[in-house]
C-alpha positions in Angstrom: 118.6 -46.2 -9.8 118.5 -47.5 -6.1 120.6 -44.0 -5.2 117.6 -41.9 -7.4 114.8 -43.4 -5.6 116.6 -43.6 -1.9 116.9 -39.6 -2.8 113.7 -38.6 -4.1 111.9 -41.1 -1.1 113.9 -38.6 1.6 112.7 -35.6 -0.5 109.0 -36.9 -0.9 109.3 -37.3 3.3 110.8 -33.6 3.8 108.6 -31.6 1.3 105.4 -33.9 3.2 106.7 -32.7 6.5 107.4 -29.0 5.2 103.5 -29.0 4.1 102.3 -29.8 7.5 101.5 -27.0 9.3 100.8 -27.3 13.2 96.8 -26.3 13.9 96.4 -22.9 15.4 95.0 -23.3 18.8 93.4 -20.6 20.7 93.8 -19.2 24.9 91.8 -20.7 27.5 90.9 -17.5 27.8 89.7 -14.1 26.2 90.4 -10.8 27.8 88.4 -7.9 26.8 88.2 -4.2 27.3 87.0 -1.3 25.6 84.5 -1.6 23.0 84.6 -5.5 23.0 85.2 -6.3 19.7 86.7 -9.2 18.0 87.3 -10.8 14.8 85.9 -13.4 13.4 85.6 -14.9 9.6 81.7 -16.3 9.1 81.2 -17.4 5.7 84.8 -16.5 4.1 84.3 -12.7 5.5 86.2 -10.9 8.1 83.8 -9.4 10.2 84.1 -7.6 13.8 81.6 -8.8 16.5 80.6 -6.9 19.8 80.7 -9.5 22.8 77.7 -8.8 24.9 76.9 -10.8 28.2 73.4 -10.3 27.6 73.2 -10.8 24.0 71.8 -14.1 22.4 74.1 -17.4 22.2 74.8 -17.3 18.5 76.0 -14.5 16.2 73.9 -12.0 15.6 74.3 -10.0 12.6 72.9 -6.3 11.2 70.5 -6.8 8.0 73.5 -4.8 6.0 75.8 -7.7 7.0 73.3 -10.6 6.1 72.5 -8.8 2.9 76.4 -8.5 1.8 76.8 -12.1 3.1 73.4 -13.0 1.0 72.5 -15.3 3.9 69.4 -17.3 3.2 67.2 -18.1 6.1 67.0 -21.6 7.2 64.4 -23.7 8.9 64.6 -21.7 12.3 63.4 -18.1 12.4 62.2 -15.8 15.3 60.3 -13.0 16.1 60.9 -10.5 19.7 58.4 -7.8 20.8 59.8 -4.7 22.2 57.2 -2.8 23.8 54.9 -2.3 20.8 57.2 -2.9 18.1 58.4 -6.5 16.7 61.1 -7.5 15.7 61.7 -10.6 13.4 64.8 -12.6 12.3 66.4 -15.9 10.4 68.6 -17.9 11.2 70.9 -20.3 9.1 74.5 -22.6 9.8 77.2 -21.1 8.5 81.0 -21.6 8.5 82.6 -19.5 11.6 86.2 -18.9 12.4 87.7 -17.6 15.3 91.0 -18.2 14.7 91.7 -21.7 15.4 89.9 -23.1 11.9 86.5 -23.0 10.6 83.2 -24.7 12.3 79.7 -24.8 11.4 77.9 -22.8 13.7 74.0 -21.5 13.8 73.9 -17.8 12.6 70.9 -14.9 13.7 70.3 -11.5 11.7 67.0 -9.5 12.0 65.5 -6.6 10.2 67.3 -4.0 12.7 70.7 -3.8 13.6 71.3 -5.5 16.7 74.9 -2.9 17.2 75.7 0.0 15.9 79.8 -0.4 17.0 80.2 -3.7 15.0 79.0 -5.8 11.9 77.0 -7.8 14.6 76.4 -9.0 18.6 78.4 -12.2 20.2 77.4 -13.9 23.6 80.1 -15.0 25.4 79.0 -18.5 25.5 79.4 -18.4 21.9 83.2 -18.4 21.8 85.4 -21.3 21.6 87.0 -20.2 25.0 87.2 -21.8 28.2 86.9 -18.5 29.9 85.9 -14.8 28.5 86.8 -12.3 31.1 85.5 -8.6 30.9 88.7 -5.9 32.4 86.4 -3.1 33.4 88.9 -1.3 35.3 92.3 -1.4 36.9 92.5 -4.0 39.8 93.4 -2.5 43.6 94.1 -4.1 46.2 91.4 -5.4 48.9 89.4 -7.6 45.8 87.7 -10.2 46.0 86.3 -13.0 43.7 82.5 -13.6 44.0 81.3 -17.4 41.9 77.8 -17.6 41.0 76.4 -20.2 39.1 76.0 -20.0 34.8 72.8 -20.6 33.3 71.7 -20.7 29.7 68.7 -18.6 29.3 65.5 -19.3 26.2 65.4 -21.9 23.3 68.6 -22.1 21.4 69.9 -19.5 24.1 68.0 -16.6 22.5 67.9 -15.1 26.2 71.6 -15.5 26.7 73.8 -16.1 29.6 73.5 -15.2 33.3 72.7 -16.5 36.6 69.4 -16.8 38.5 68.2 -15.7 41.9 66.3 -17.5 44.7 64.0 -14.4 45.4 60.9 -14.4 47.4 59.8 -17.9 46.4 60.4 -16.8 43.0 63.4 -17.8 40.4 64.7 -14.5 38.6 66.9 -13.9 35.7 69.9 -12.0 36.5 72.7 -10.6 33.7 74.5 -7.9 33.0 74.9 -5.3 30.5 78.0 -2.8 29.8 76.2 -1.1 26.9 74.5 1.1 29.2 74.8 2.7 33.2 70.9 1.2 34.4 69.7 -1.6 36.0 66.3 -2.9 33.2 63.7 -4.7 33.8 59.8 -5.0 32.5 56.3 -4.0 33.9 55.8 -7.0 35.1 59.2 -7.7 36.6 59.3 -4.0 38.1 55.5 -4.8 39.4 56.7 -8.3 41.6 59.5 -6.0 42.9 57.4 -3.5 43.9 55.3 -5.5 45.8 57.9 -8.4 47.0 60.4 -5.0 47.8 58.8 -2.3 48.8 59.8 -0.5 45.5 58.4 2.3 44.8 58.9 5.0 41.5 61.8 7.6 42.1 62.3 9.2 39.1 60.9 10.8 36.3 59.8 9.2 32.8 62.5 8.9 30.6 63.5 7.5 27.3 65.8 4.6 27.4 67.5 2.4 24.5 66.3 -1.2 25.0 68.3 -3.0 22.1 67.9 -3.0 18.4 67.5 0.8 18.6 64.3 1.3 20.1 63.6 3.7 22.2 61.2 2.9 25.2 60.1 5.0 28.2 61.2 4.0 32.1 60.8 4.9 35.0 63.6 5.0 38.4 62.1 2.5 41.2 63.8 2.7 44.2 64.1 -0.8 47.0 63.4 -0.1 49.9 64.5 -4.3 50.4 68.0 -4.1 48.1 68.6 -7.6 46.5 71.8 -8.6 47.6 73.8 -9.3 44.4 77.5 -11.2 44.9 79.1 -8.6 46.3 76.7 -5.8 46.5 72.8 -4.8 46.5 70.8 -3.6 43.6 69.3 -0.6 45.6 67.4 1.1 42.6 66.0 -0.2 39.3 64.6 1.7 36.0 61.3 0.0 34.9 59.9 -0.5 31.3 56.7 0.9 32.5 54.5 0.8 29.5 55.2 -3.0 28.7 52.9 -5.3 28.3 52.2 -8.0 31.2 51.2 -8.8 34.9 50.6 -6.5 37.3 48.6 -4.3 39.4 51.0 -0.7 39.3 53.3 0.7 41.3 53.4 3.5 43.6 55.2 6.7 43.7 57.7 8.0 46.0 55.9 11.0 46.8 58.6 13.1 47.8 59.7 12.9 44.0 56.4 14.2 42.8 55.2 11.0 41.2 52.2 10.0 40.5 51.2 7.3 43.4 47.7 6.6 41.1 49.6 5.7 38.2 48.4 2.2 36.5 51.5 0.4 34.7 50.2 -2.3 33.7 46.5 -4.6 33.7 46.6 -8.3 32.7 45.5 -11.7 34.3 46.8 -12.6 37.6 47.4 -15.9 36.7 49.5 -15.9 34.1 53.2 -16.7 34.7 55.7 -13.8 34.7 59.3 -14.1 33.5 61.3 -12.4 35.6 64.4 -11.4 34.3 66.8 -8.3 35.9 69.5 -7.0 33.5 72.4 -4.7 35.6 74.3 -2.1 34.4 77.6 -0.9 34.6 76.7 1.3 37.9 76.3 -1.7 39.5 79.3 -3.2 38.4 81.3 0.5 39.0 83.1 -1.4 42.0 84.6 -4.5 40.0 87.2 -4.9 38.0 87.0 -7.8 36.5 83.4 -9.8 34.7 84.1 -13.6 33.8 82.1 -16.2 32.5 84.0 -19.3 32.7 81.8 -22.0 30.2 84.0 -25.0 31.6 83.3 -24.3 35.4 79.6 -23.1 34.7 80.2 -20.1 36.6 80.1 -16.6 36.4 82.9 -14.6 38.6 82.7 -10.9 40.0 86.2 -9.2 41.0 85.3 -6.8 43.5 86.1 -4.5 46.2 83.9 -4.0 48.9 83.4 -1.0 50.8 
């Protein structure tokens, strides 16, 4: 009897130890290219997210998704205006994996699809990773690393990530986008510039996707002051010209046949304007290499300089 129970103790111990599995752990960091997709399981669903620097902090789903998921809205809800049309959204705390075990994590979705490559949008400060770099090209010799400093933008992060700018007196929103070639901003944003950097309209009106697929028109300003960005200046802008807002206009370049009496915007001079820049991949056409490192609070360039 002693033998039996010395043999089934030893057997209990190895099956106990043959159950224990080690817990999957994931990189310090996340490299990504191309499309910038990953995969992630919300809810007990595999799902593929596009990683966005200037998306919001949490996931942000397409109404299909939410529907499929039958996601019901929580306490928290929101509501964005782009140009004239609004967009509004729920939000809820659902069970999110990235591969290292599920965690309860606040969820978005809103009546338009915020991608059309993906199930949903991601911000990098989202991800359970120390560091999320962007490869936007091959590296060549001569780089450099540029370190500016990672701020949290909006209530629950609804802005995103980026850094901000000393300009003028004035603190100013800077991120970047790789959905698209342009440098955004709004009225009011392009109307400070124009008056704080000589700016003046370059181009013709044009329509340009914003996000959540709407369409508004914009307008090329060129600096005559560039703002001197890491490793490089932001020489030229494309302004949201019919937003709502601040300002007193901007002029035209006349040699590009604009129209120097053009209004873009009439509000009250004293209310506050949110400044807020959003680059594009022209200005990043230099770099190699985007990273947000969460643990360091700071926001890297890899970049040649001419």
């Amino acid at each position: 009897m002693r033998r039996i129970g010395l043999v089934a103790a030893v057997l209990g111990v190895g099956s106990s130890a043959a159950m224990a599995q080690p817990k999957p752990t994931l990189p310090a960091e996340l490299v990504l290219s191309g499309d910038n997709i990953i995969d992630v399981t919300i809810s007990g669903a595999a799902l593929r997210l596009e990683v966005r620097p200037e998306a919001a902090d949490a996931p942000t789903l397409n109404p299909d998704v939410a529907a499929r998921l039958q996601l019901k809205p929580g306490m928290l809800a929101f509501s964005s205006m782009v140009g004239s049309e609004n967009v509004n959204g729920n939000s809820a705390v659902h069970k999110v994996d990235y591969g290292a075990g599920a965690k309860n994590q606040r969820i978005f979705w809103a009546d338009r699809a915020s991608s059309t490559l993906a199930d949903g949008t991601i911000s990098p400060a989202s991800l359970p990773y120390k560091r999320i770099r962007f490869a936007l090209r091959a590296p060549i010799a001569g780089e450099s690393d540029y370190r500016l400093p990672l701020d949290n933008f909006g209530f629950l992060g609804r802005l995103g990530v980026g850094t901000t700018l000393d300009l003028d007196g004035e603190k100013v929103r800077l991120q970047f986008s790789l959905q698209r070639d342009q440098t955004l901003v709004s009225a009011p944003t392009g109307n400070w510039l124009s008056r704080t950097r000589a700016g003046k309209f370059s181009g013709q009106p044009r329509q340009t996707l914003i996000y959540y697929g709407i369409m508004r028109p914009t307008r090329e300003m060129a600096l005559a002051m560039p703002i001197p960005v890491g490793p490089a200046k932001l020489t030229s802008i494309d302004v949201r010209y019919s937003d709502y807002g601040d300002a007193p206009g901007i002029a035209a370049d006349d040699s590009a046949g604009g129209d120097s009496d053009e209004i873009v915007v009439v509000g009250k001079k004293d209310k506050k304007v949110d400044l807020r820049i959003v680059a594009g991949r022209r200005f990043l056409q230099g770099c190699s290499a985007l990273v947000y490192d969460m643990e360091q609070r700071v926001m890297a360039l890899t970049c040649a300089v001419e």
